[in-house]
N, C-alpha and C positions, 0 to 999 in steps of 0.2 A: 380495549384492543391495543395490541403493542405497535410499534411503529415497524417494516420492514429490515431494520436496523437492529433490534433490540433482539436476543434469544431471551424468550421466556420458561420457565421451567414446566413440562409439561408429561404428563406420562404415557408413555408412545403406546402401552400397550395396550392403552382403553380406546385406542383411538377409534377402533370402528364402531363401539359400543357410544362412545359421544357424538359420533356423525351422525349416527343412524336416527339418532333422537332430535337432532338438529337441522337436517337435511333433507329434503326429498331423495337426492339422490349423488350417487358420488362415485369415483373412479375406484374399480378394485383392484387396482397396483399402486398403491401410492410412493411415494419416492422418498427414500429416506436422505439427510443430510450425509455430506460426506464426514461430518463431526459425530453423526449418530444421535442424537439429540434434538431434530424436528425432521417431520413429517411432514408432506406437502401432497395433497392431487385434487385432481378436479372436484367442482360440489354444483352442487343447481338448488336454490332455492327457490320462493316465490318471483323473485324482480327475475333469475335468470340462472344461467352457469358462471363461479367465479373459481377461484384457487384457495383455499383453507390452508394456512399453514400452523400446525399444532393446535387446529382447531379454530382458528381465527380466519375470517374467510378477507379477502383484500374488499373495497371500497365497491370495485367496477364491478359491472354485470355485462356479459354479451352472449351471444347464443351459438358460440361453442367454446370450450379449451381444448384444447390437443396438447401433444408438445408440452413438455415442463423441465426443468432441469433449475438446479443449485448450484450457486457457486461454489467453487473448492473449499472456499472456508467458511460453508454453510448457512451466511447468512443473510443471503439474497437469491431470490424465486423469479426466474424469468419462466413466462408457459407461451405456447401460441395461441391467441382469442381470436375471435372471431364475430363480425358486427355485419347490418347491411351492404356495410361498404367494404368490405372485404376481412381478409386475414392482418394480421400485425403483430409485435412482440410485445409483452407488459412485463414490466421489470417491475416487481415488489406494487402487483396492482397499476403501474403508469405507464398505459400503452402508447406508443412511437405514434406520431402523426400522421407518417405515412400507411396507404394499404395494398394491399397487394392480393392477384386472384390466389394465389396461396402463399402460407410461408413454412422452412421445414427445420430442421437439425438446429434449433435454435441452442447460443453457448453460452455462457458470461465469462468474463478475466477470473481472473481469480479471488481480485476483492468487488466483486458483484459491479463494479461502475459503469462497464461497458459489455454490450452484447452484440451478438450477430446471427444473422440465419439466411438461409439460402432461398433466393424468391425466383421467381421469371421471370426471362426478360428477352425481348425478339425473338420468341422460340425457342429459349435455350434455357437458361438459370443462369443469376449472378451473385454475389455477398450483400448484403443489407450489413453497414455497422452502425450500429445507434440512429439509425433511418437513414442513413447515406449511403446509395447503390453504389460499389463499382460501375466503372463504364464499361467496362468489357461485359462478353456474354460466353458461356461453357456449353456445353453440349447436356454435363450432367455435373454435379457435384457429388465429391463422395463421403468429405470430414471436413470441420471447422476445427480451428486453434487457435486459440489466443497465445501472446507468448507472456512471459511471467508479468512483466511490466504492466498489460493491458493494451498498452500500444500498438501491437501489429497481430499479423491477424495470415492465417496462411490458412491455404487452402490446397488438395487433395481434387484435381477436376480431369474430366476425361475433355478429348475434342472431338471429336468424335463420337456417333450415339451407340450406346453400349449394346444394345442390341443386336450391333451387327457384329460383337464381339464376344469372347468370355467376358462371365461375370467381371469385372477389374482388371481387366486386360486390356487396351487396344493402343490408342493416341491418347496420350496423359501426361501430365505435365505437375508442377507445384506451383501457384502464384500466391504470393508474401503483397501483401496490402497493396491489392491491383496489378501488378505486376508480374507475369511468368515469366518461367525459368526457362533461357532460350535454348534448353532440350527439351526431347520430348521423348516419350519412355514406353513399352511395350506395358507396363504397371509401377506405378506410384503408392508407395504405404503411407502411412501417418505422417504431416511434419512434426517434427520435434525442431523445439529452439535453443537455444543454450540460456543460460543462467542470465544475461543482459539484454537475450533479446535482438544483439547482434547476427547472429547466424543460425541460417534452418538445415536441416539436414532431415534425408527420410531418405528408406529401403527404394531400389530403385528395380525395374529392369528392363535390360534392352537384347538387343539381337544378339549379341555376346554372353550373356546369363543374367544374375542375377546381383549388384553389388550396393552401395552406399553414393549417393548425389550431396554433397555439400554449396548451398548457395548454387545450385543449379550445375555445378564442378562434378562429375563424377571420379570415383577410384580408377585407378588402371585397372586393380585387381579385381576380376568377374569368378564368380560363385555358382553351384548350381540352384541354389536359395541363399535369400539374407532377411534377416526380421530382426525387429527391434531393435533397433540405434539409437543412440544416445552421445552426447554432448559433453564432456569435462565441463565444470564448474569455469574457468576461464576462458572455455570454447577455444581454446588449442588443438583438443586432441577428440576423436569421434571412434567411439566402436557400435559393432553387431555381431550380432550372431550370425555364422554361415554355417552352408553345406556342400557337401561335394563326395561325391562318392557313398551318400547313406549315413555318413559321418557329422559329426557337428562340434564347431568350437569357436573363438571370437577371434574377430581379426578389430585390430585400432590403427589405422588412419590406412586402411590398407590390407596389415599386413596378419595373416594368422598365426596365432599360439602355434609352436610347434605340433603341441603335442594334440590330437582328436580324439572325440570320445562317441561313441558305440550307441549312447541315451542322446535326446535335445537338451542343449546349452539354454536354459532358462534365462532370460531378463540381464544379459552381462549389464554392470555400471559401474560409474567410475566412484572412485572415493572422493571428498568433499576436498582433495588438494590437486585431484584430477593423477595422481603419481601411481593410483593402483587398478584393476578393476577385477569385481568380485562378480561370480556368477555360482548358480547351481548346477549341477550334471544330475540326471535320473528322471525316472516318471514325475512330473508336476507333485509335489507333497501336499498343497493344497487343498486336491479335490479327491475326496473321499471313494476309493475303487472299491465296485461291488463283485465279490464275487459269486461266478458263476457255475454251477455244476449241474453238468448236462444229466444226472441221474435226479434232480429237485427241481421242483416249479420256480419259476422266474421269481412268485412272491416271496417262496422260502429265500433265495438267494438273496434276493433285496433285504432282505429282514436280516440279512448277518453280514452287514459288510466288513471288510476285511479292516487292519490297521493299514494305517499309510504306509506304504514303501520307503525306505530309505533313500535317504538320497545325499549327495556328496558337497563338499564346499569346493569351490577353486578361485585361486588368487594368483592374478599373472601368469594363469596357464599353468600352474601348479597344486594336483591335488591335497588337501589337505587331507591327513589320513582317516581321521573319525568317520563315521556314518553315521548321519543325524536322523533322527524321523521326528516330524514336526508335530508341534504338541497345540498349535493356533495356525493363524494365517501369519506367517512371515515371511517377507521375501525381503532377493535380494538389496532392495529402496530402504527397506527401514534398519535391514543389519548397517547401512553405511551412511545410516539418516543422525 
C-alpha cells in the first residue's frame, strides 16, 4: 500500500473493472486529481465504508463517507466519515478528533496540510480548521478557501436564514479566519486571495448594484453585475468582470476598459507582473454547443454538434484582431500561467 504522500502509478481506466472485484461496493462518481493521475471515492468492504485512492483503500473503516475532495496538487484526500459518534474530516485516512452532528463543503490548502468544513453550531454553522471551531456562528455557509499559504481561511456566510431570501441573496458578509468584514452585503461571491495571502477580495452587492469589496473596502464604482475578481500577483491592483446596460468588460481597482463588448468578458486576469490583464470576449469556447434544428429530433441534433464558436482575445481593453476557436480547454490562467 502506498503512503497518502506518495502517487503511485495506476491506470485510471480500469478503475471500475478493479473495484468491482475488490469491493462490495463503491461510489459512482469518483473524483479525479486535479493532476489527472489518481482516482479517489468511496468503497465498503467487509470491516465497513473507507476511501480507495487508485485503488488502495486508507487504513480506517466507518459507516458512512460522503464529502471527498483533493488537494490542488493532487496528493492528498480529505472525505467526510462518519462513526457512532458523529460526522468528522480524514485527511489521507486520519480523522480529526473532534465530531460533530454533521460536517459539509470539506477543503484542503493546496499542499494537502490543512483542512476545513463547515459544521453546527447554536443553531446556525461555523468553520472547523484542522478540528478548531471558529467562535462565532452564521446563519448558513456558502464556500470555503484556503489562501495559497494554507494559512488563512475565508469564508462566503449569509446572516441571516436564506430562506427568507433568494437563493445568495440577503445579509452576507466575508469572514477571513474568524473574523467578518464590517459590511454586510445584499450577496457575496467567492473570496479570492492574493498571491501572499495578505488580501481577500470577492464580487460584492449592495443596495447601489453590484461591485468588488476588497478587505471588506468596497469600489465607489457600482455595476449592474460583477463576477469574477481576481488579485495581481503583488495584491496592488484587483479586477472583474462587470455589466451595465447588457454590455460587459473589466474594470481594475475600479475603473472600466473604455471600450464594452456586446458577448461576456470571460475570466479577466492579471499577468504574473500584475502590469497587464488578458481576458476572452465571446460564447465560452470551452463547452461544446449543440445545435439545434427544430425540423430534427433532439437526438439527431445531439449527435452533430457544432464546432466551437470563435472567440476573441483582449489585452488592456484592447482587441486583439485574430479570432481564435479553441482546439482544448484553455483559458485565460494558463495563457498567462
Amino acid at each position: 500500500m502506498t503512503s497518502g504522500h506518495e502517487v503511485a502509478t495506476y491506470e485510471l481506466s480500469n478503475w471500475r473493472r478493479d473495484w468491482q472485484d475488490r469491493f462490495i461496493a463503491f461510489g459512482i462518481c469518483p473524483w479525479l486529481s486535479p493532476t489527472g493521475d489518481r482516482v479517489a471515492a468511496p468503497v465498503r468492504d467487509g470491516r465497513g465504508w473507507t476511501v480507495a485512492v487508485n485503488g488502495e483503500p486508507w487504513e480506517g473503516r466507518w459507516l458512512k463517507v460522503s464529502e471527498h475532495v483533493f488537494s490542488r496538487d493532487g496528493k492528498r484526500v480529505a472525505a467526510v466519515v462518519s462513526d457512532e459518534l458523529g460526522d468528522t474530516v480524514a485527511i489521507d485516512g486520519q480523522p480529526w478528533r473532534p465530531r460533530f452532528a454533521s460536517a459539509l463543503l470539506p477543503v484542503l490548502s493546496f499542499d494537502g496540510t490543512h483542512a476545513a468544513a463547515r459544521v453546527p453550531s447554536q443553531g446556525g454553522y461555523t468553520v472547523c480548521v484542522d478540528g478548531a471551531r471558529w467562535p462565532e456562528y452564521y446563519q448558513e455557509i456558502d464556500v470555503l478557501r484556503f489562501g495559497p499559504t494554507g494559512s488563512r481561511v475565508a469564508a462566503t456566510v449569509a446572516l441571516e436564514e436564506m430562506t427568507k431570501t433568494l437563493f445568495g441573496e440577503g445579509k452576507m458578509t466575508i469572514v477571513v479566519d474568524g473574523v467578518a468584514w464590517p459590511l454586510v452585503f445584499r450577496k457575496c461571491g467567492t473570496p479570492n486571495f492574493s498571491a501572499d495571502g495578505g488580501k481577500v477580495a470577492a464580487t460584492v452587492g449592495d443596495d447601489r448594484g453590484e461591485t468588488v469589496a476588497v478587505d471588506g473596502v468596497s469600489w465607489d464604482a457600482h455595476f449592474e453585475g460583477s463576477f469574477h475578481c481576481a488579485i495581481s500577483a503583488d495584491g496592488t491592483h484587483v479586477v472583474a468582470g462587470v455589466r451595465n446596460e447588457g454590455r460587459w468588460t473589466a474594470a481594475v481597482d475600479g475603473q472600466p476598459w473604455p471600450v464594452w463588448f456586446d458577448e461576456p468578458l470571460e475570466e479577466p486576469r492579471f499577468s504574473s507582473d500584475g502590469q497587464h490583464v488578458l481576458a476572452t470576449v465571446g460564447e465560452s469556447p470551452w463547452v461544446d454547443q449543440l445545435r439545434y434544428e427544430l425540423s430534427r429530433t433532439l437526438g439527431e441534433a445531439a449527435s452533430r454538434p457544432s464546432p466551437p464558436p470563435p472567440f476573441r482575445v483582449v489585452l488592456d481593453g484592447e482587441i486583439w484582431r485574430p479570432e481564435f476557436v479553441a482546439a482544448e480547454e484553455v483559458g485565460p490562467a494558463k495563457a498567462f500561467a
